[in-house]
BADRENLUM-112508 format. One record per residue (C-alpha): residue in three letters; x, y, z. Coordinates in steps of 0.05 Angstrom, whole numbers, plus 5000, padded with zeros to 4 digits. Example, Ala and Ser with C-alpha at 12.3 -4.5 7.8 and 13.67 -1.06 7.14 Angstrom:
BEGIN
ALA524649105156SER527349795143
***
This chain:
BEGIN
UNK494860986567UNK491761016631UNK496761036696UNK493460356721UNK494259946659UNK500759576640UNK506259996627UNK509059856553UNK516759816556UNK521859676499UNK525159106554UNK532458966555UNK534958326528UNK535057666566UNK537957006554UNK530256796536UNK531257256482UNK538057156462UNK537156496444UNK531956726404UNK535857106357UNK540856586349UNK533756186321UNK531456766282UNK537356746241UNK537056036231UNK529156136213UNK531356596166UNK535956186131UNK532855686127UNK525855926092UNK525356196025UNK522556876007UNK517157125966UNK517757305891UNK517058135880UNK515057975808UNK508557625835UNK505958285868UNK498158375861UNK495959085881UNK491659255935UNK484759535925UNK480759965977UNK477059476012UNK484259096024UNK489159086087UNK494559106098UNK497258876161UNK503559126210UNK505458826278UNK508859196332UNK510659076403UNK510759506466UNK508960176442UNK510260496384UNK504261076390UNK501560906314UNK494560986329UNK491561626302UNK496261566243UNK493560936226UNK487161326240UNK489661716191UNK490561346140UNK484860936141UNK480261556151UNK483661876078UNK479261646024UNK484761785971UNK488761166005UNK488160615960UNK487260136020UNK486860036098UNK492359866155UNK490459376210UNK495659386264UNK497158876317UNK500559026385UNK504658486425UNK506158786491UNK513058526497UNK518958446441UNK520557746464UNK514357486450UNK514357766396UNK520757586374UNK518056746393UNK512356876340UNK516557186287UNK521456636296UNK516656076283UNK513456346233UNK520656386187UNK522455716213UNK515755346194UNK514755816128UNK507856106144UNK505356776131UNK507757426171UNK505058056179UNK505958556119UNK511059036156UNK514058866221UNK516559256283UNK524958996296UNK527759136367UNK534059506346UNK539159096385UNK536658456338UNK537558776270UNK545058616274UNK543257876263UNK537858096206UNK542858456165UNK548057926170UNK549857546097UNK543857046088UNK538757306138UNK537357926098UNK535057496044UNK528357426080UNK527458186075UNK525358656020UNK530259175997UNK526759856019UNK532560285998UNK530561045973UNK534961475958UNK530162085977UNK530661796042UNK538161796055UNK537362426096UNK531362276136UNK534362006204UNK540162006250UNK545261736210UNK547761176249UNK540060916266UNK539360876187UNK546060536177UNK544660056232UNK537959846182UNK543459686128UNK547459046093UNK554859116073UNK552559186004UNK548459746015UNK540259386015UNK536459826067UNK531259326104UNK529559686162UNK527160456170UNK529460616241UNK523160926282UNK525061256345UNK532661226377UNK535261216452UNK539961756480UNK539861666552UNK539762186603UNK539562106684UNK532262056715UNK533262196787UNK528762256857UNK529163046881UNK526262876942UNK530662336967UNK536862726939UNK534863296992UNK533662877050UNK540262517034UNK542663287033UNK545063176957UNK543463766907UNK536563676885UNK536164126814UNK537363866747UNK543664336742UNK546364106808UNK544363396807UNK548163416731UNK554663446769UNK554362806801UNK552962486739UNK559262756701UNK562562016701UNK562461406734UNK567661516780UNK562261996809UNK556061646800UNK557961096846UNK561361596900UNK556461926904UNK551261276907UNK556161006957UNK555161697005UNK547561616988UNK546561037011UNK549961177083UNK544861727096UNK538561287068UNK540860527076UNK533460337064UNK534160616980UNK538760296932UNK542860806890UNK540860516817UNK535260076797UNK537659476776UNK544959186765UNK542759036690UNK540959676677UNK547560046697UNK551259546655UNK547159756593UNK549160396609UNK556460126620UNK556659766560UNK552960286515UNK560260696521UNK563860066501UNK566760126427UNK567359366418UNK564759066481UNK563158276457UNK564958296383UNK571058526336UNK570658986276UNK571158356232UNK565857926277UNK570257546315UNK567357426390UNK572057716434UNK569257766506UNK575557656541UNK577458476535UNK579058996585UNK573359406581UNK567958816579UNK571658606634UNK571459286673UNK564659416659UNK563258676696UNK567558836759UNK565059456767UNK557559256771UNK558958696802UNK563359046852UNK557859596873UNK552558976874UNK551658856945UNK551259566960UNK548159976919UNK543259596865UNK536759376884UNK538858726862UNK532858496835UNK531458396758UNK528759006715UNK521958976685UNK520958426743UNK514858576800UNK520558666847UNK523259186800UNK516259526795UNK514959566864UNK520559916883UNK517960526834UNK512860666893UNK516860436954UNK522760926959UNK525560276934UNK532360676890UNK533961286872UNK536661346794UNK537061006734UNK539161086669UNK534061416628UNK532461396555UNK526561706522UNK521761126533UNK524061006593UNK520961716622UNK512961396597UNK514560766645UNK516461226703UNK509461536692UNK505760946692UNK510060556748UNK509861086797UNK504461696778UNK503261836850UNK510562066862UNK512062756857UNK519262746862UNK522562436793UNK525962856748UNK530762896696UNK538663136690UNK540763346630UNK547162946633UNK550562186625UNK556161866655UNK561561876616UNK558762376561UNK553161996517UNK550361296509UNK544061036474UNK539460486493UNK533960226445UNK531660496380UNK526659986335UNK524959856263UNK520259756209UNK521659136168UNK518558826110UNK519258076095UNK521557926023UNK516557326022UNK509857886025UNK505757935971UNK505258645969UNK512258795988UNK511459555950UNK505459715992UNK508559486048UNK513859966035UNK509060546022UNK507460426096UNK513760306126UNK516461086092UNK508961346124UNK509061116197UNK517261356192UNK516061976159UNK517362676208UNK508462756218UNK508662106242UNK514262106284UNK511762696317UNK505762466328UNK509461776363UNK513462186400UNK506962576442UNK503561946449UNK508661506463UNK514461886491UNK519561486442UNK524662036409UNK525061936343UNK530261746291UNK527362236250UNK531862906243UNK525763326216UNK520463056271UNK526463196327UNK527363916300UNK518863996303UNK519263756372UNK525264206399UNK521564836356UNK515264716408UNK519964556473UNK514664366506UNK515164166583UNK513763556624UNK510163626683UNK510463006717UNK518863136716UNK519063836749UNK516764186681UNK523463946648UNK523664036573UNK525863286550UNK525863396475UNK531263996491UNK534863416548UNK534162826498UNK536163196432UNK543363476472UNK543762806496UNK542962486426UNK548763046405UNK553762636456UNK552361946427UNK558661646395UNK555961376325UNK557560656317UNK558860526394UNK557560006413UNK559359656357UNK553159176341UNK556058426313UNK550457906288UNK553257576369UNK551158186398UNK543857966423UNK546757286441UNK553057516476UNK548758006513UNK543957626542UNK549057216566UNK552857746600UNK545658036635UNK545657346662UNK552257286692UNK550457906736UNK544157666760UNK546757056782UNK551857536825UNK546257906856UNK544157306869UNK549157086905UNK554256756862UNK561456886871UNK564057486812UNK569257096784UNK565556396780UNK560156766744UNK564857066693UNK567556406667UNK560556116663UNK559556676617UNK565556616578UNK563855816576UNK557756006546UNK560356546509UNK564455946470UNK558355406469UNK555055916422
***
């Protein structure tokens, strides 16, 4: 992708977006799903089709494929630049009963609400037992019902490291390596000392990017932050809580204050405009692409508070298909460790896939653009810190989520803390 094009993102949730889900799962509900017995095979001149959003770096496998005469038939994939739009399309599509694409890309935050009793009855069991050992365990659980149906192969996952500005660490007289830089990233109790001392020496750069994005971060550390084991909403807890008044606390000070993914947001790549930000994988191609004149980003090999992931996607195929098994056949290609590999150079997205990670670390190649730093070595020690199953993902979670994003960006806005916090638990209840 060329550095003056649109930079594909996997975008944090909104409230847009979490009412969305809340219709998906009614869509899904609500329409009935395709009979596997009426399968009719696919021949070469046939296609099959697959929609993604943002980037999922399928091309030349597709290629691939389609280039192989011994496949019995063709791929055509469709990319959406954005998951929420996506996510509107899909969601009309189950509510009014018409056709969807053959396989389709899930944003991994939403497949809480697919696997939930009565939604996954709109998706085809893809379940394999040769493929129990192919990815990150708690990616491929996440893809799973209570009763064990598998309909979703995770793609790539999210372990989040620090990206930081070298430059503006020296002239704030901060340590400017990796190793050094590391330090003040040990917890949080650091992170926003040390923002709060950055910030005195440059008062023109924010310490963090957005407010949203340091909650994700918050929040990815939070065992149960909006839901309880059994699905109960709970978001009246102390560590939902402290997570709030915490970023809402360091608000006025040291966020940007502005909304991520926003123009505001993008500018400030180019303007000295912040100076970290929590940084999985995918997050290192949007750097590239926001800011590819800048010379000083690079990447700490370290996380708050130990480990955290944000994003992680996956391939779904809807039960109402008429070639459900081809569908399938595609679904176990595009995830398979070639594949993933191949994602992972042209996409930057680390994948779910334990074979394609160990490929990647055996070549350790280096970045460039961040100082030479070897990310899949960064990203694969960071994966090793990730507590599996935290945060724990109800079918709320979207919902709840978007609603909390939204009670801190009316506090940057301006809003009083508190008043904003029992909106959010008002909405929280209207649910």
């Amino acid at each position: 992708m060329s550095n003056n094009s649109k930079p594909w993102h996997r975008r944090p949730r909104t409230a847009l977006a979490a009412c969305a889900v809340a219709s998906l799962v009614a869509g899904l509900t609500a329409c009935g799903g395709g009979d596997g017995d009426e399968q009719s095979s696919l021949g070469k001149d046939d296609t099959l089709t697959i929609t993604t959003f943002s980037e999922f770096g399928y091309d030349k496998q597709i290629e691939k494929w389609n280039a192989d005469p011994d496949r019995p038939f063709k791929i055509k994939q469709t990319k959406i630049a954005e998951w929420d739009t996506w996510k509107e399309s899909m969601t009309k599509a189950l509510q009014a009963g018409t056709e969807l694409p053959d396989v389709i890309a899930v944003e991994g935050d939403a497949m809480a609400a697919l696997v939930a009793e009565g939604a996954n009855e709109q998706f085809a069991d893809i379940s394999d037992p040769e493929l129990d050992d192919r990815w990150v365990e708690y990616a491929y659980k996440a893809g799973q019902t209570t009763d064990g149906k598998q309909i979703g192969y995770p793609t790539d996952i999210g372990p989040e490291a620090m990206c930081y500005r070298a430059d503006l660490f020296e002239k704030a007289g901060l340590p400017s390596d990796p190793a050094g830089a590391a330090a003040l990233f040990k917890d949080w109790d650091t992170y926003y000392k040390t923002g709060e001392q950055f910030t005195k020496k440059l008062p023109k750069t924010k310490w963090y990017d957005a407010s949203g994005s340091v909650a994700q971060a918050m929040l990815n550390q939070v065992e149960f932050p909006f839901q309880t084991e059994d699905q109960k909403v709970d978001v009246e807890n102390d560590e939902l809580k402290a997570v709030y008044d915490t970023v809402t606390k360091y608000s006025p000070t040291l966020s940007t204050r502005v909304v991520q993914w926003g123009e505001d947001w993008q500018a400030n790549f180019t303007n000295d405009g912040f100076a970290t930000m929590p940084c999985p994988g995918w997050m290192f191609a949007n750097i590239k692409s926001s800011a590819p004149d800048v010379k000083g980003w690079r990447i700490a090999d370290a996380f708050p508070g130990g480990g955290g992931n944000w994003g992680g996607s996956f391939l779904a195929v809807p039960a109402s298909g008429e070639h459900t098994k081809e569908a399938q056949e595609v679904a176990n290609y595009l995830t398979n460790a070639e594949s993933q590999v191949s994602a992972s150079k042209e996409a930057g997205n680390f994948p779910g896939n334990l074979e394609a990670q160990k490929t990647l670390q055996a070549e350790n190649a280096e970045d460039p653009y961040f100082g030479n730093a070897k990310t899949t070595e960064i990203l694969t020690n960071r994966a090793a810190a990730v507590t599996p199953g935290v945060p724990f993902k109800g079918d709320k979670y979207s919902d709840v989520l978007g609603l909390f994003q939204t009670a801190i960006q009316r506090v940057d806005e301006g809003e009083d803390p508190e008043k904003s916090w029992t909106t959010f638990v008002g909405a929280v209840d209207n649910l």
